[in-house]
NUMI-982217 format. One record per residue: z, x, y of N, C-alpha, C, O in turn; chain. Coordinates in steps of 0.001 Angstrom, whole numbers. Example, Ala and Ser with C-alpha at 12.3 -4.5 7.8 and 13.67 -1.06 7.14 Angstrom:
! residues 2
      n.w      n.u      n.v     ca.w     ca.u     ca.v      c.w      c.u      c.v      o.w      o.u      o.v  kette
     7800    13190    -5690     7800    12300    -4500     7800    13200    -3300     8465    14236    -3319      A
     7080    12850    -2250     7140    13670    -1060     7870    12900       30     8039    13409     1138      A
//
This chain:
! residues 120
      n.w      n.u      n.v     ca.w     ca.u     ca.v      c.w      c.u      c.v      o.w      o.u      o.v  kette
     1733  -117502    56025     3032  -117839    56572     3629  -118940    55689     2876  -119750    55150      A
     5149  -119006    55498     5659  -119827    54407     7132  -120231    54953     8061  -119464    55206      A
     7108  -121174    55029     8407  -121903    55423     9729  -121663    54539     9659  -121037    53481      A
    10899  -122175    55007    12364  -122226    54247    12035  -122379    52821    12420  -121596    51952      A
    11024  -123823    52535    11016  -123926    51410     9937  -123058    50180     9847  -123448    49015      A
     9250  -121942    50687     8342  -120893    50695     6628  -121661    50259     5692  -121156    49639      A
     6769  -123050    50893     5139  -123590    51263     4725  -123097    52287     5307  -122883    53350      A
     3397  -122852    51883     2413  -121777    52666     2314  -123407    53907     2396  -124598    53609      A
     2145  -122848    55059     2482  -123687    56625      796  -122933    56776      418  -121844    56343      A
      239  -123689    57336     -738  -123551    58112     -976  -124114    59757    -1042  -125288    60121      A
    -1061  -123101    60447    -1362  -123633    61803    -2041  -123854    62866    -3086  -123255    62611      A
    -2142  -124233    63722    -3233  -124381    64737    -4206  -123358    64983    -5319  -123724    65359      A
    -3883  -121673    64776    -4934  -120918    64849    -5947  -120903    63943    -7076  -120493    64215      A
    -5458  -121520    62384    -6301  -121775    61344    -7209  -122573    61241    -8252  -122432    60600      A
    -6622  -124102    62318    -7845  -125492    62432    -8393  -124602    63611    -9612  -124673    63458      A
    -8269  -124195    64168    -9101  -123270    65624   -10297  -122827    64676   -11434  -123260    64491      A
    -9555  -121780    64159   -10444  -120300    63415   -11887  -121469    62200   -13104  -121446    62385      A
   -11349  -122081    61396   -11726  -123158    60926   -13251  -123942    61495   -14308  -124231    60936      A
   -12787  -124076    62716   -14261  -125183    63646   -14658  -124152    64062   -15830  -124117    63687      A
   -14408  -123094    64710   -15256  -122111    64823   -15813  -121482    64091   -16236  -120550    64774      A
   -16171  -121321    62959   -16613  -121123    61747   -18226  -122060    61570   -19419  -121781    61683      A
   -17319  -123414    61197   -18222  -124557    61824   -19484  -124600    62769   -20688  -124829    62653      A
   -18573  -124254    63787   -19859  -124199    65502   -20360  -123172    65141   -21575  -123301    65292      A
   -20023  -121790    64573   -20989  -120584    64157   -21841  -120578    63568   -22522  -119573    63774      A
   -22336  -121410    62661   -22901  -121635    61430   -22871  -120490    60890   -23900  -119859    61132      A
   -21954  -119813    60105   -21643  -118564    59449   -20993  -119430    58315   -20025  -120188    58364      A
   -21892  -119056    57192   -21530  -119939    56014   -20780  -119164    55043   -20065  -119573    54128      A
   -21017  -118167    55336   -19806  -117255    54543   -18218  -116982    54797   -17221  -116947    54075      A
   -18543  -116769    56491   -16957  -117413    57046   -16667  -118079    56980   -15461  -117990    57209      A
   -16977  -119152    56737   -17124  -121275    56425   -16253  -120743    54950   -15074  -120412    54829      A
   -17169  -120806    54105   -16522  -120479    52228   -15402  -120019    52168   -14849  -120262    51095      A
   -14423  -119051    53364   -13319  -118182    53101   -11854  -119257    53178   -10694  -118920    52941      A
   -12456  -120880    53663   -11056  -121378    53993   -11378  -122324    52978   -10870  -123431    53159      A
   -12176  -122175    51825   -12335  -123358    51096   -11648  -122713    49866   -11343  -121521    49861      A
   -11376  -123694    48639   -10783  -123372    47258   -12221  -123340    46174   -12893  -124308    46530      A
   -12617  -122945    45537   -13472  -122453    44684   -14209  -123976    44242   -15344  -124392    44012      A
   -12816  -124510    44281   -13342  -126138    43524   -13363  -126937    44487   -12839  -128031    44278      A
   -13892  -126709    45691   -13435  -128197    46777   -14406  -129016    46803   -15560  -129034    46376      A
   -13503  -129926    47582   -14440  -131184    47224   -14357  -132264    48829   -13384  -132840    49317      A
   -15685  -132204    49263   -15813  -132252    50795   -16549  -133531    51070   -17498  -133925    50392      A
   -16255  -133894    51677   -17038  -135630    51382   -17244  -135955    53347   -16309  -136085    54136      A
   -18193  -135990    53560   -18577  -136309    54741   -19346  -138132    55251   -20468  -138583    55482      A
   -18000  -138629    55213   -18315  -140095    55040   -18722  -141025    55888   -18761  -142207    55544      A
   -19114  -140577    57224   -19899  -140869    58071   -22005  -141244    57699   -22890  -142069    57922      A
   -21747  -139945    57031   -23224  -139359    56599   -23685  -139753    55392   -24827  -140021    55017      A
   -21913  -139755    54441   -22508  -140045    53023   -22936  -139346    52040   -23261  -139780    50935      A
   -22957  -137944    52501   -22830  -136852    51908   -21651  -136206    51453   -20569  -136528    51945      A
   -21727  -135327    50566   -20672  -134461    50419   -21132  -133360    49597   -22344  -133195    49459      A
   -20144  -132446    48931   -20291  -131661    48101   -18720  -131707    47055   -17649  -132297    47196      A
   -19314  -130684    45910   -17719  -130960    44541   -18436  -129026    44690   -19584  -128776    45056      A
   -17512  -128083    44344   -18038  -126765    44446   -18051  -125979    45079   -17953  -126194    46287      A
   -18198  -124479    44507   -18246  -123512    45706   -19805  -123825    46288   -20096  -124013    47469      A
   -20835  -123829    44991   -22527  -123279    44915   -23041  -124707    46155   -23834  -124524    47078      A
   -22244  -126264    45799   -22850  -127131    46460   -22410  -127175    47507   -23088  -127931    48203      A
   -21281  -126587    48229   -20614  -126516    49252   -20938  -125636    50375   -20880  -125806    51593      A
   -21307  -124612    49612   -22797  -123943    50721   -23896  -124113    50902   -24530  -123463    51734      A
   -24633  -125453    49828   -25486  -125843    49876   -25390  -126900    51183   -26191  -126872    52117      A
   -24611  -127547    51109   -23816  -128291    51832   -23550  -127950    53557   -23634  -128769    54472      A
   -23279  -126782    53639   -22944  -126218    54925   -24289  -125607    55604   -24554  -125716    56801      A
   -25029  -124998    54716   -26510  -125062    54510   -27259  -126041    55903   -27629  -125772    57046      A
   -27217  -127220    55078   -27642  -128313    55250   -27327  -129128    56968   -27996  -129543    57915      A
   -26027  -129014    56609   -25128  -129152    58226   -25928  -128254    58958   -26844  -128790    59581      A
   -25811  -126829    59065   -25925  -126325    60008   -27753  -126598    60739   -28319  -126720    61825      A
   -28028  -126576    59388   -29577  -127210    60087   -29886  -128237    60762   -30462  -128128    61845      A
   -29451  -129768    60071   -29417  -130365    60818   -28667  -130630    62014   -29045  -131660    62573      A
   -27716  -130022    62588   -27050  -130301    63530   -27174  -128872    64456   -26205  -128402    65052      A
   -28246  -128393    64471   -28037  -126860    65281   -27629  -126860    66324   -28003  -127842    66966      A
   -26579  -125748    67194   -25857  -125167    68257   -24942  -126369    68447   -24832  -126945    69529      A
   -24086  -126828    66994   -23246  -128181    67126   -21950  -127173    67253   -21723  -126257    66463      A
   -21244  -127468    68251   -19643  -126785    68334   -18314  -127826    68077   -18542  -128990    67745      A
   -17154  -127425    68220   -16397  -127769    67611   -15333  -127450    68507   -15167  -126307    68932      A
   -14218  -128937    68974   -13368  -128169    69246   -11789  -129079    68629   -11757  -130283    68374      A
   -10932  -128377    68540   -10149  -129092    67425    -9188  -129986    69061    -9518  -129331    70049      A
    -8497  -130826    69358    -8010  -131718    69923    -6625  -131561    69269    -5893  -130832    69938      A
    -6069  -132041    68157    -5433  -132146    67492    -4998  -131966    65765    -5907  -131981    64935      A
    -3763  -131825    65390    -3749  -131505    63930    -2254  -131924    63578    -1280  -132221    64270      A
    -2446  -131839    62439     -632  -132312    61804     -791  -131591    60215    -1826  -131874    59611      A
      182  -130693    59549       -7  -129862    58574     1038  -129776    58194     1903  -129224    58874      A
     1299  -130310    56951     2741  -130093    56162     3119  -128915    54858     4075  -128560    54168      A
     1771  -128632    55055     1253  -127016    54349     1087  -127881    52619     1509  -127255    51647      A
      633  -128906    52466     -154  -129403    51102    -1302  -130440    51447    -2336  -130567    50792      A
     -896  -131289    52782    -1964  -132068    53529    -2044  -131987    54588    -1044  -131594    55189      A
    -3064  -132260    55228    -3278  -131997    56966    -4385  -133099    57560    -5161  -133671    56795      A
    -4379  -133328    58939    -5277  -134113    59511    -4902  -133419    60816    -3855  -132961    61275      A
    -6813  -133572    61450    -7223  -132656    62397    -7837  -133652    62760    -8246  -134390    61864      A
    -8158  -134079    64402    -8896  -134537    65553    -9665  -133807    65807    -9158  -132758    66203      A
   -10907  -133798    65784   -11988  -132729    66774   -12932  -133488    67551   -13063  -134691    67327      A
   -13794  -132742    68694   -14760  -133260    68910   -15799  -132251    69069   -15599  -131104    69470      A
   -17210  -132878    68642   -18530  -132390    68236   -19213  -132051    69716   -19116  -132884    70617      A
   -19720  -131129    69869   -20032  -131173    71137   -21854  -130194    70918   -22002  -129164    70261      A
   -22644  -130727    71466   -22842  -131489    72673   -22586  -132514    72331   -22615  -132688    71113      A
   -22102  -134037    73480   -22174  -134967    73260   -20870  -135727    73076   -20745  -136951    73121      A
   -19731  -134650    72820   -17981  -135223    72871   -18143  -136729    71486   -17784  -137899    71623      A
   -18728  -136139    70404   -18775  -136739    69676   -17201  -136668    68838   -16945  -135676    68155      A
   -16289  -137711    68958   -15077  -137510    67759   -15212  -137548    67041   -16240  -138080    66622      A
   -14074  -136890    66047   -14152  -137034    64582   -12369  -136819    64535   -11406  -136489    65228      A
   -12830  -137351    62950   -11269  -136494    62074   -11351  -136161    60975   -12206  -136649    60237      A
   -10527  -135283    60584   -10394  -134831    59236    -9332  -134927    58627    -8412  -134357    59213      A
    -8888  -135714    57099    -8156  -135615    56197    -8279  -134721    55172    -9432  -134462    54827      A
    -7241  -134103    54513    -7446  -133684    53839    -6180  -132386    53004    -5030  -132251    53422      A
    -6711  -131655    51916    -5219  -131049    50862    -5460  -129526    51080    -6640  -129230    51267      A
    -4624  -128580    51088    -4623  -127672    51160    -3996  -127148    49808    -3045  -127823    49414      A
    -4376  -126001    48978    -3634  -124988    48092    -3199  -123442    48772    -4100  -122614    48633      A
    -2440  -123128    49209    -2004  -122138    49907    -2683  -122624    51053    -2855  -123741    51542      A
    -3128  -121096    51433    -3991  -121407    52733    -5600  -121262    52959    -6288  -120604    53739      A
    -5936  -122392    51672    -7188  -122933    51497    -7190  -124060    51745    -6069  -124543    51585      A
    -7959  -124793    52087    -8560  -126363    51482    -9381  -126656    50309   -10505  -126217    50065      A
    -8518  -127625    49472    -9182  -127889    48290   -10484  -129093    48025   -11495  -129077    47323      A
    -9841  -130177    49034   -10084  -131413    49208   -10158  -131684    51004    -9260  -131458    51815      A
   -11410  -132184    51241   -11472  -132668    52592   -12421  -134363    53307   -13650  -134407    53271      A
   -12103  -134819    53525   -13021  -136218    54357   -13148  -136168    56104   -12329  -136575    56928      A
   -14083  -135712    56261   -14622  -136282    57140   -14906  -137776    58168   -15492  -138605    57471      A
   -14764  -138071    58958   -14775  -139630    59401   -15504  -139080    61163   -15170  -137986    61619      A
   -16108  -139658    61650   -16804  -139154    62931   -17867  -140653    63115   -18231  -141425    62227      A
   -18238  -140698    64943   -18794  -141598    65113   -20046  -141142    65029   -20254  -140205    65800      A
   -20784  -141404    64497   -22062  -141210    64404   -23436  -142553    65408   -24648  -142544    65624      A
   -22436  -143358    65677   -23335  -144237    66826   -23644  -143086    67608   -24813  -142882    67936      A
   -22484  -142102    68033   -23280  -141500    69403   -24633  -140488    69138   -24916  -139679    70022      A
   -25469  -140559    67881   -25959  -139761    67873   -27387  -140171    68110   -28432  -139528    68007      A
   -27144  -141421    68456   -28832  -142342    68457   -28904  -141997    70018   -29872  -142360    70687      A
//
């Protein structure tokens, strides 16, 4: 979808479709909203990935350590080149947010921010 000015708009069914992906741990459906080169930085944790190869290494990794972790998006704001999304982690109504750049209707670039006290 592409606005007046023909920038690709991304919307709420996409941050939906997006965390559900996430809570699935389906890492191949995960890879389809990313850009070949992204670059994902999970700064809570301190991790990240630069890549397609480390980025599933990456999601990999998530899904293990955090098994039957769901996702539900709260909020978002998308100007169809940057976006920021509210979610919370559930079990546990853990928040988070996400910054981050879009190229069409990929993400190229993303940060992570989430409380991680609640996980002790």
């Amino acid at each position: 979808m592409t606005d007046e000015r023909g920038i690709m708009t991304v919307d709420r069914e996409f941050f939906r479709r997006y965390l559900a992906a996430w809570g699935a741990g389906d890492v191949d459906a995960l890879m389809t909203f990313f850009t070949d080169d992204i670059v994902f930085r999970d700064m809570t944790m301190g991790h990240g990935a630069s890549g397609g190869a480390k980025m599933r290494r990456f999601a990999e990794y998530s899904f293990d350590s955090f098994p039957g972790a769901g996702f539900e998006l709260v909020s978002h704001v998308c100007d169809g080149r940057s976006f920021a999304m509210e979610w919370l982690m559930r079990p546990g109504d853990i928040p988070g947010v996400s910054f981050g750049s879009l190229v069409g209707d990929r993400i190229c670039e993303q940060r992570d921010y989430w409380d991680g006290r609640r996980l002790s």
